[in-house]
C-alpha positions as CSV (number, residue, x, y, z in Angstrom):
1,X,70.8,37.1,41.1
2,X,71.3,39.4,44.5
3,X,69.1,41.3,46.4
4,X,68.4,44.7,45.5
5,X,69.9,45.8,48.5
6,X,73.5,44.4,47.7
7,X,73.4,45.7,44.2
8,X,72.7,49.2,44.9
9,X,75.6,48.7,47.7
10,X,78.0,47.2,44.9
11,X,77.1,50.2,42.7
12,X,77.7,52.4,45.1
13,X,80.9,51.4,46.7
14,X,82.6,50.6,42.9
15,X,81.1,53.2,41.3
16,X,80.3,56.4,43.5
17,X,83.2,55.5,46.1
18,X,85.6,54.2,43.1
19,X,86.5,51.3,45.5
20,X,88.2,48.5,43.5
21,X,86.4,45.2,43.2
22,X,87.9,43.3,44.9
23,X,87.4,45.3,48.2
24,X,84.0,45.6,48.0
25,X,84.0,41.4,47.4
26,X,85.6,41.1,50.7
27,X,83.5,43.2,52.5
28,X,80.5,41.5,51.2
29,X,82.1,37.8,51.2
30,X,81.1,37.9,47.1
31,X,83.5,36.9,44.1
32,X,84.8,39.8,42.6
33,X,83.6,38.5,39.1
34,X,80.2,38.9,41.0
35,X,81.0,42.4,42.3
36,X,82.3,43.5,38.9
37,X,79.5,41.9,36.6
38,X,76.6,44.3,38.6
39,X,78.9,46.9,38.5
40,X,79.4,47.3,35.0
41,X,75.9,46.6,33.9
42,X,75.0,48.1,30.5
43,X,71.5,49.1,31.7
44,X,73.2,51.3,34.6
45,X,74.0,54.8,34.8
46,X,75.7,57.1,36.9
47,X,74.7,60.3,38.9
48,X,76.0,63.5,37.5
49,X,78.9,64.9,40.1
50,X,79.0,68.6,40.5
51,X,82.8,69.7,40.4
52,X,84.2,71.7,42.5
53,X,87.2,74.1,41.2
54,X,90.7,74.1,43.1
55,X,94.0,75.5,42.3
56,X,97.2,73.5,42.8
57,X,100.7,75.5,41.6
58,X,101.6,72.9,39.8
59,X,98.5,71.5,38.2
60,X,97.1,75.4,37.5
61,X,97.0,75.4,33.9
62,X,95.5,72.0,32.7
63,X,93.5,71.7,35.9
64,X,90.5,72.8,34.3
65,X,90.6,70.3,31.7
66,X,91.3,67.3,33.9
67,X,88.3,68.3,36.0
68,X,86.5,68.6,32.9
69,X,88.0,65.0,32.3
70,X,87.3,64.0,35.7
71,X,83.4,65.0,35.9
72,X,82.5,63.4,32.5
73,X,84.3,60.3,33.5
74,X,81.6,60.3,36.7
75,X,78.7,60.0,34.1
76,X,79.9,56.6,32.8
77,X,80.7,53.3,33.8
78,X,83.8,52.2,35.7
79,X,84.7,50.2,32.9
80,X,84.7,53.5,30.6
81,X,86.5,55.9,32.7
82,X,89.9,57.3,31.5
83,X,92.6,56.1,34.3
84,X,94.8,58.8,35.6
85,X,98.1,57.7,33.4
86,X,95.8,57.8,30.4
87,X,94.7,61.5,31.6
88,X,98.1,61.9,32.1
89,X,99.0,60.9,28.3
90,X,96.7,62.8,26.8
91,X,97.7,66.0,28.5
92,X,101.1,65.5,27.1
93,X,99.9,64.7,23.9
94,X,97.0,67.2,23.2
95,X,98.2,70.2,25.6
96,X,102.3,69.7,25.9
97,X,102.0,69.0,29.4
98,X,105.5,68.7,31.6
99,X,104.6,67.4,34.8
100,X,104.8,64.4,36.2
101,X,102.5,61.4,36.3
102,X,102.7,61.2,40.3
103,X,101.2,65.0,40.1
104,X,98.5,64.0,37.8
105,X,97.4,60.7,39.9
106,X,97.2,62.5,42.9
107,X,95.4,65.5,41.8
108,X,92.6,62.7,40.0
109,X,92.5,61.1,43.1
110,X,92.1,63.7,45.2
111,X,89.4,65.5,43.1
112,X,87.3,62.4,42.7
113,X,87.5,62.3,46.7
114,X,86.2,65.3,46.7
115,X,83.0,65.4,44.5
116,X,82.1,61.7,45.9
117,X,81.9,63.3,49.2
118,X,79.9,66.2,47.9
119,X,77.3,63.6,46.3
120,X,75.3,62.8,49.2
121,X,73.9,66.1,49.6
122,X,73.0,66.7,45.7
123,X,70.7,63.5,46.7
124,X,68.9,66.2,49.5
125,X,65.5,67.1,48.5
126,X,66.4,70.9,47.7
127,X,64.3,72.6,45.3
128,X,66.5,74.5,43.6
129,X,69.6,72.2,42.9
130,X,69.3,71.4,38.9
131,X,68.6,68.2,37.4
132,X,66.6,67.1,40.1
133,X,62.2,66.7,39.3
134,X,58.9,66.0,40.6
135,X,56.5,63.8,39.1
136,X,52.7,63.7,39.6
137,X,49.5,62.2,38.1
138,X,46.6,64.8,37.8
139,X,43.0,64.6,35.8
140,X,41.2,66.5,33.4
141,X,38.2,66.2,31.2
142,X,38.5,64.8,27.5
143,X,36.1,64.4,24.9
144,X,36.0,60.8,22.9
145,X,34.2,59.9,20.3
146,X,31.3,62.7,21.6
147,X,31.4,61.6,24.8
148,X,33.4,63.8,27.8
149,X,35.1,61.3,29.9
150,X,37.8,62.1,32.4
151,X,41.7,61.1,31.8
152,X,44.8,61.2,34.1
153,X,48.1,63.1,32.5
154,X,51.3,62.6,34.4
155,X,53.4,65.7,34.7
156,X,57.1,65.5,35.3
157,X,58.1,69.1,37.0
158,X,61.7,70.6,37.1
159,X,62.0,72.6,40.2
160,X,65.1,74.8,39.7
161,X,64.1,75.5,36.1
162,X,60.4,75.8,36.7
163,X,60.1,73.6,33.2
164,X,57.8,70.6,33.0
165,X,56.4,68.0,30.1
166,X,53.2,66.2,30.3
167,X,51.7,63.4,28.8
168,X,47.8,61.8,28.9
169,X,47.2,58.6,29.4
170,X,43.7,56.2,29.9
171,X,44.8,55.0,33.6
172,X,47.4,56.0,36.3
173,X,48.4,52.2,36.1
174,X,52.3,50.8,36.3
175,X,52.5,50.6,32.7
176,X,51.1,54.0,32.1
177,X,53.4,55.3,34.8
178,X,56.6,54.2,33.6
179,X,55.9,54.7,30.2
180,X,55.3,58.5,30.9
181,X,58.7,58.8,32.5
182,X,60.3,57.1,29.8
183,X,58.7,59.4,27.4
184,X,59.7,62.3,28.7
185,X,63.8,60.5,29.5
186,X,64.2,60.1,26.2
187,X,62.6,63.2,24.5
188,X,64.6,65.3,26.8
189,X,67.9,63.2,25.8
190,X,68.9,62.9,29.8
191,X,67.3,61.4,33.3
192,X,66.8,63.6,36.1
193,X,69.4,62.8,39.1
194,X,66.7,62.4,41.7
195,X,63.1,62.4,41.4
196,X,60.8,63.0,44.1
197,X,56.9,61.1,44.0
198,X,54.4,60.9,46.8
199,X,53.3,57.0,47.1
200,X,52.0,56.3,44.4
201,X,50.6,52.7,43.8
202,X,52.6,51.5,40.8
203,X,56.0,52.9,42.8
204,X,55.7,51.9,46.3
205,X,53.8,48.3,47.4
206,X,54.1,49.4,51.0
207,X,55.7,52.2,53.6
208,X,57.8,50.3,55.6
209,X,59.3,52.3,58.8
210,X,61.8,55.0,59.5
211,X,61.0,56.2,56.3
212,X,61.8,53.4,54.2
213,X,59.5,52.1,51.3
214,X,58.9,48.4,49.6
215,X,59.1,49.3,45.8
216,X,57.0,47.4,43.2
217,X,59.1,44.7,41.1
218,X,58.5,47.2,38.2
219,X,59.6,50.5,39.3
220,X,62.5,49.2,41.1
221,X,63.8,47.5,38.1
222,X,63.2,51.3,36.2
223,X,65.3,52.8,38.9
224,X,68.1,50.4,38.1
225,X,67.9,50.7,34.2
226,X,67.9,54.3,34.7
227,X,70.2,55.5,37.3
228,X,68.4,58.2,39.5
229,X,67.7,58.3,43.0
230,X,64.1,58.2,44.2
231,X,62.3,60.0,46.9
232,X,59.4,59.6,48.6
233,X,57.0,62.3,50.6
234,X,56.2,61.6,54.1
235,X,52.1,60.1,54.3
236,X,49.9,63.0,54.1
237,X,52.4,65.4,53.1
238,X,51.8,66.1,49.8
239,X,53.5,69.8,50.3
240,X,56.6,68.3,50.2
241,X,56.1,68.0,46.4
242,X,54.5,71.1,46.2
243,X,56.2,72.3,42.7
244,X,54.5,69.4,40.9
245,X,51.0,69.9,42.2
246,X,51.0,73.4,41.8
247,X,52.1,72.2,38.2
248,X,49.5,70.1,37.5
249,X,46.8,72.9,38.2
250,X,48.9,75.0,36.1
251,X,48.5,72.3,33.4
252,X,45.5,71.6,33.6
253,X,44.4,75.2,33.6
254,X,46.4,76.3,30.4
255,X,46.3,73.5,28.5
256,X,43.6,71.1,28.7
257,X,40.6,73.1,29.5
258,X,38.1,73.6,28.2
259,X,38.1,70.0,27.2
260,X,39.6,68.8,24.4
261,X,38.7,66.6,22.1
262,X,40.6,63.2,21.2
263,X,40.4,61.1,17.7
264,X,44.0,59.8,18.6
265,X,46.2,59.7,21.8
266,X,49.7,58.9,20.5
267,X,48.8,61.9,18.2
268,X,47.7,64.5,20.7
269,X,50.7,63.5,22.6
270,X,53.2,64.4,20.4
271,X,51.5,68.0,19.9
272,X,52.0,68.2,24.0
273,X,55.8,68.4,24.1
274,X,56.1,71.3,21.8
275,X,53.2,73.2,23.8
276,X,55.4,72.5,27.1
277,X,58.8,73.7,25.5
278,X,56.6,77.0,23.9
279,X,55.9,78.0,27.6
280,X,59.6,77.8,28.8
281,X,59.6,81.4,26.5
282,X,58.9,84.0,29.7
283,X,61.1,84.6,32.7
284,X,60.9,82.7,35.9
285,X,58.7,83.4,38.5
286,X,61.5,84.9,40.9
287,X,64.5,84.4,39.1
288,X,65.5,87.1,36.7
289,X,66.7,84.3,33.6
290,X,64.0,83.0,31.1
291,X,62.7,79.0,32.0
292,X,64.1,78.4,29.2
293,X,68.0,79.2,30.4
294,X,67.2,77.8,33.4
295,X,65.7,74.5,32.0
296,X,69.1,74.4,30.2
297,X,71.2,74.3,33.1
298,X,68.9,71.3,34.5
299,X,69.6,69.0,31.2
300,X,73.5,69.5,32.0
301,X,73.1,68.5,35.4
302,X,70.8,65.0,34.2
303,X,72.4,61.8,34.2
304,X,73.3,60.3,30.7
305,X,70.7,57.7,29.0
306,X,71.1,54.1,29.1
307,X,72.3,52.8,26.0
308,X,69.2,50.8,25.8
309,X,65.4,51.5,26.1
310,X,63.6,50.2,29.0
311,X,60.7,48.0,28.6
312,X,57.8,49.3,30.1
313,X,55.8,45.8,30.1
314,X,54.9,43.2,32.9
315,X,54.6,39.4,32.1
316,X,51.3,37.2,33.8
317,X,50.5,33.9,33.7
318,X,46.7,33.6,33.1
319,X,44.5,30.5,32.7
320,X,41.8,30.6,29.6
321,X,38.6,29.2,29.8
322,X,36.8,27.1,27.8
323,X,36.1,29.6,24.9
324,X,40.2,30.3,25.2
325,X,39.1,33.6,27.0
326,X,42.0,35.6,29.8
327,X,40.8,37.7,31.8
328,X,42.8,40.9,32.8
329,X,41.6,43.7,35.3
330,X,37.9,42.4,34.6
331,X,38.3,42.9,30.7
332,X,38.1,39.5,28.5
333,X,41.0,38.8,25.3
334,X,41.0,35.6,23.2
335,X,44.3,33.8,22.8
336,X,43.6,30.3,20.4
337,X,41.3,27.3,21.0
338,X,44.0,25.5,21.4
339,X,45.2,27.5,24.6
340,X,41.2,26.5,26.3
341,X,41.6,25.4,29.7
342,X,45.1,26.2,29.7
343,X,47.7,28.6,31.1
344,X,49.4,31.3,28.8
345,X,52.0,33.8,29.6
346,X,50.4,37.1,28.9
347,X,52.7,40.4,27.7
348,X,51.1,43.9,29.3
349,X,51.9,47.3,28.1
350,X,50.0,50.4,28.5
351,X,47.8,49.9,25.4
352,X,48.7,46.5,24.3
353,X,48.2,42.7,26.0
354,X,49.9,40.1,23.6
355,X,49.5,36.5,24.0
356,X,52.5,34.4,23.9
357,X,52.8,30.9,23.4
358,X,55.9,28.3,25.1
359,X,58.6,29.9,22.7
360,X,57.5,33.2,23.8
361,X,56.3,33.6,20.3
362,X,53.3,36.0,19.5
363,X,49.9,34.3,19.2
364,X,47.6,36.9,18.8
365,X,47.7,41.2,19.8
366,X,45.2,43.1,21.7
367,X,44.6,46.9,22.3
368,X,44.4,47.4,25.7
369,X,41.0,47.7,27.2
370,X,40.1,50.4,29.9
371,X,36.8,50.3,31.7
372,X,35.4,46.8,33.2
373,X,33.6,44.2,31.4
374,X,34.7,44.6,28.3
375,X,35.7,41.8,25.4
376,X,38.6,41.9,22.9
377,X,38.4,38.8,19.9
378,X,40.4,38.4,17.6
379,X,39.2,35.6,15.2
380,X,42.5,34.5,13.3
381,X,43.5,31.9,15.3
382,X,39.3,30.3,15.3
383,X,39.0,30.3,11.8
384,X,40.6,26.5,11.7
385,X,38.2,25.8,14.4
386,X,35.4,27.3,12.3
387,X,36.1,25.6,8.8
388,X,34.9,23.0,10.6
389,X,31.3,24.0,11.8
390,X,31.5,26.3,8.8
391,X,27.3,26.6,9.5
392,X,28.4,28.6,12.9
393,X,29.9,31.5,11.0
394,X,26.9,33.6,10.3
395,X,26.1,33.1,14.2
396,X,29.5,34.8,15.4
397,X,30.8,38.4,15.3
398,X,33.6,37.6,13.0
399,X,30.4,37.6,10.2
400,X,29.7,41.1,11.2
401,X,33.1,42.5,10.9
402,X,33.3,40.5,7.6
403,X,33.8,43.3,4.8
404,X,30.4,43.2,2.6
405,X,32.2,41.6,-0.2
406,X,33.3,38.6,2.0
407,X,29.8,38.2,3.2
408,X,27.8,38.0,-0.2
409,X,31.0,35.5,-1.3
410,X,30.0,32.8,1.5
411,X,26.3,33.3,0.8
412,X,27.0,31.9,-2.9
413,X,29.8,29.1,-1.3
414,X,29.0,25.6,-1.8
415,X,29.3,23.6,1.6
416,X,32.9,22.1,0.3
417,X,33.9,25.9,-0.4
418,X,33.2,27.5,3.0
419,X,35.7,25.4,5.3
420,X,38.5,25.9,2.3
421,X,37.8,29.9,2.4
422,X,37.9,29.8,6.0
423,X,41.2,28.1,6.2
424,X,42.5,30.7,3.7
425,X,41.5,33.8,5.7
426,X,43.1,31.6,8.6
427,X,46.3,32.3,7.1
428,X,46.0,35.2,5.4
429,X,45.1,37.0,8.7
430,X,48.0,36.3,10.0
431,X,50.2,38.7,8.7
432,X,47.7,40.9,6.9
433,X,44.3,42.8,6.9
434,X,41.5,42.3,4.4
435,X,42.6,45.2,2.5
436,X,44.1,43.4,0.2
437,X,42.6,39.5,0.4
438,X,39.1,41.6,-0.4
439,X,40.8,43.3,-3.4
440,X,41.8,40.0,-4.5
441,X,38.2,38.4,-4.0
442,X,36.8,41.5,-6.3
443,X,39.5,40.8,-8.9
444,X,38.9,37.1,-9.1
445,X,34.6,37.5,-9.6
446,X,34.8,39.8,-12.6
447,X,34.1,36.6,-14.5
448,X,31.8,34.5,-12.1
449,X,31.6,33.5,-8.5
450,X,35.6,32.4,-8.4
451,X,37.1,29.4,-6.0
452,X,39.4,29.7,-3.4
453,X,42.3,28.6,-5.3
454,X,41.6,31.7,-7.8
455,X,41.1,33.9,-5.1
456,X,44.6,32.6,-3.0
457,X,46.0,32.8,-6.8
458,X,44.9,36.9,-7.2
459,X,46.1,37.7,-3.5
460,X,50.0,36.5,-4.0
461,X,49.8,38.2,-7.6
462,X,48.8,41.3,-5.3
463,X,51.5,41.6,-2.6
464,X,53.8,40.6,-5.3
465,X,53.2,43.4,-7.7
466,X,52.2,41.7,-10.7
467,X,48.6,42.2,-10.1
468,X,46.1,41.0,-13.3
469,X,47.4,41.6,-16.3
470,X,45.0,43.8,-18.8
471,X,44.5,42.9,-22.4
472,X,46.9,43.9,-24.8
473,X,45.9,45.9,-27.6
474,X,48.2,46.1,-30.8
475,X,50.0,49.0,-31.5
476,X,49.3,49.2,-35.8
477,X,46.5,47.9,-37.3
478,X,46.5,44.8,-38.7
479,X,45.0,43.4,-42.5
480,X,41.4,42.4,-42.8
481,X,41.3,38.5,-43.0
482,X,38.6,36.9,-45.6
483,X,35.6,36.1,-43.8
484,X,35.6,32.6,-42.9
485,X,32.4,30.2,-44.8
486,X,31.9,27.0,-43.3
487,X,30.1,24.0,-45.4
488,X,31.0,22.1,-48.9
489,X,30.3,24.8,-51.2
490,X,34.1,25.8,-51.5
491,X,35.1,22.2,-51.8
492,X,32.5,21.6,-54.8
493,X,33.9,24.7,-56.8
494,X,37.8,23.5,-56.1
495,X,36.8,20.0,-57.4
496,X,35.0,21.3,-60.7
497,X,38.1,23.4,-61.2
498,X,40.1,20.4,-61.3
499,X,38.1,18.2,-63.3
500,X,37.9,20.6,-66.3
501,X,42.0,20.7,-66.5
């Protein structure tokens, strides 16, 4: 793997310079199979070029087209741009062109000269060049569950267009960071070509000097999967980002007070990106156009979207105690007994922390928790454990999450039955709720207190459709039978019959 360093220099030479591979390998002693492998990375993209129009005599009428050609050729890899002889075959094919393929490679060459030396300054902080944003965390007040507590939401501004999209989130974490960004990426079907942040902590791990910056692992993998330049205010200078603060009061202001209250987040976030479009309806502040046309002119300008989704998750190696307990930012998740004492690679996301065992399989999912000193269990993977010391399990808080009919079925198990029903939710739980495994338990004790087996028997009946089967009742009726006698009445009469013949 190279340094960051040498593959933004690779990327750059081969695909902002168009410099061949094998140039760029000598220059930097590599093996062009080296040079072109970082090159043509899938998770890459391109910066947008902005075109410049010039007339040549013989070029005049198609040169629209192959600048057209040209600057949607910029957008993509190396590997998927058009070469000039192809350009030059499909003018001739599609627009009956009769020039010459010399005129044609020159004119490509000389045009992509051009915009590549134009690019530098697009990457200049200027608030007014589209496609390029701001992005900011701010705070506002929230009510949960009747309680106000306060929540960051990160607003991603668009300068040039005065647009913007926000999202809220329960920390201003790395996860929570990137997976705001994301968000927004791939609602707005394009990434901004440079995005300007002051120094936030889950972007830069330290200021370095002459300006420079030492990016977290994290966000400098995002940059690479996504393609845009990154810029950073000076310390203390928070006016150098001054469209996305004012933004933030402006969100803050209009849409989130008074406070609002939250039953779910993922659901009050979707309603947010229709209530930042609804505001692009009104005219710019000094620009006589609607936000809206502007905003427009910024998504042509963005940079295209990888083809696939970044991952917005970090991977830890953390040591369980003796209960099989992690801890992560003061918060406690189970894993297995069998992990106790024992390292286990942990999967974090903004609102999830999944244990993973050797295989990188999933043990056992968490929520995220926010706040300190808090404790996620899940019991699936204990319940082996428990069938054994099945006399613990009205001392543990899997008992009191138990569904009521679970709990007056284990207060009429027999000490043999216990450990077997036990083992049964073991497995169930794995791949299901006790929706249905309590449905089955109610099913099976219409005739009785049932066993295990007849419960297990009623739960794959269940999630296989058949269900129990009701009586069946005949359609027409049928004859009255004789009413049966019992005794040796009949048999008297049949044998006095038979002795008078």
């Amino acid at each position: 793997m190279l340094a960051v360093a040498e593959i933004k220099y690779i990327r750059h030479e081969v695909n902002n310079k168009d410099c061949n591979y094998t140039d760029v390998a000598k220059r930097m002693g590599k093996d062009p199979r080296t040079v072109k492998k970082y090159a043509d990375m899938e998770d890459f993209n391109e910066k947008v070029k902005k075109v410049q129009q010039r007339q040549a005599p013989v070029l005049g009428p198609v040169k629209s087209i192959l600048d057209d050609w040209i600057m949607e050729d910029l957008r993509k890899k190396k590997k998927f741009r058009r070469t000039a002889k192809r350009m030059w075959e499909l003018l001739k094919e599609l627009h009956e062109f009769k020039g010459s393929d010399r005129s044609v490679r020159n004119y490509v060459s000389f045009k992509k000269k051009e915009l590549l030396q134009e690019s530098p300054q697009a990457a200049l902080p200027l608030e007014s060049i589209p496609g390029t944003a701001q992005v900011d965390f701010g705070e506002a007040p929230f009510i949960y569950a009747g309680e106000e507590l306060v929540l960051p939401f990160l607003v991603m501004s668009f300068p040039s267009s005065n647009g913007f999209y926000f999202q809220v989130f329960p920390s201003q974490n790395k996860e929570c960071f990137l997976e705001g960004m994301k968000r927004v990426f791939h609602h707005m079907g394009g990434v901004p070509k440079t995005i300007r942040f002051d120094n936030l902590s889950p972007a830069v791990k330290k200021i370095l000097p002459n300006g420079e910056r030492q990016l977290t692992d994290e966000f400098q993998n995002f940059v690479l999967h996504y393609g845009f330049e990154c810029e950073f205010c000076n310390p203390n200078s928070g006016n150098e980002k001054g469209h996305v603060e004012s933004m933030v009061k402006y969100v803050r202001n209009n849409f989130l007070l008074p406070s609002l209250s939250i039953i779910e987040l993922d659901e009050l976030n979707m309603k947010l990106w229709e209530k930042a479009e609804s505001d692009r309806n009104r005219k710019h502040y000094q620009k006589e156009s609607l936000i809206s046309d502007l905003f427009e002119e910024d998504k042509a300008a963005f940079l295209l979207l990888p083809s696939k989704e970044y991952n917005c998750v970090r991977y830890e190696t953390l040591k369980a105690d003796k209960y099989g307990y992690i801890k992560l930012d003061l918060n406690l998740y189970s894993t297995s007994p069998r992990y106790a004492q024992s390292k286990v690679l942990v999967k974090i996301s903004y609102n999830t922390v999944e244990i993973l065992n050797d295989d990188h399989q999933l043990v056992v999912s968490h929520s995220r928790l926010y706040g300190q000193y808090r404790k996620s269990m899940k019991w699936q993977p204990y319940l082996n454990l428990m069938a054994k010391r099945p006399m613990a399990l009205k001392y543990t808080s899997f008992y009191d999450q138990l569904p009521e009919e679970w709990k007056v079925y284990f207060e009429c198990c027999t000490v043999s039955e216990k450990p077997e029903a036990l083992r049964l939710l073991s497995t169930i739980l794995k791949d299901y709720d006790f929706t249905i495994i309590t449905k089955a338990l109610v099913t099976a004790s219409e005739k009785g207190h049932p066993s295990v087996e007849a419960i297990k028997q009623v739960f794959y009946q269940l999630i296989n459709g058949r269900g129990v089967r009701s009586e069946i009742k005949p359609t027409i009726p049928l004859p009255e039978l004789p009413k049966a006698t019992r005794g040796l009445d009949l048999y008297d009469q049949l044998h006095k019959g038979v002795t008078k013949h």
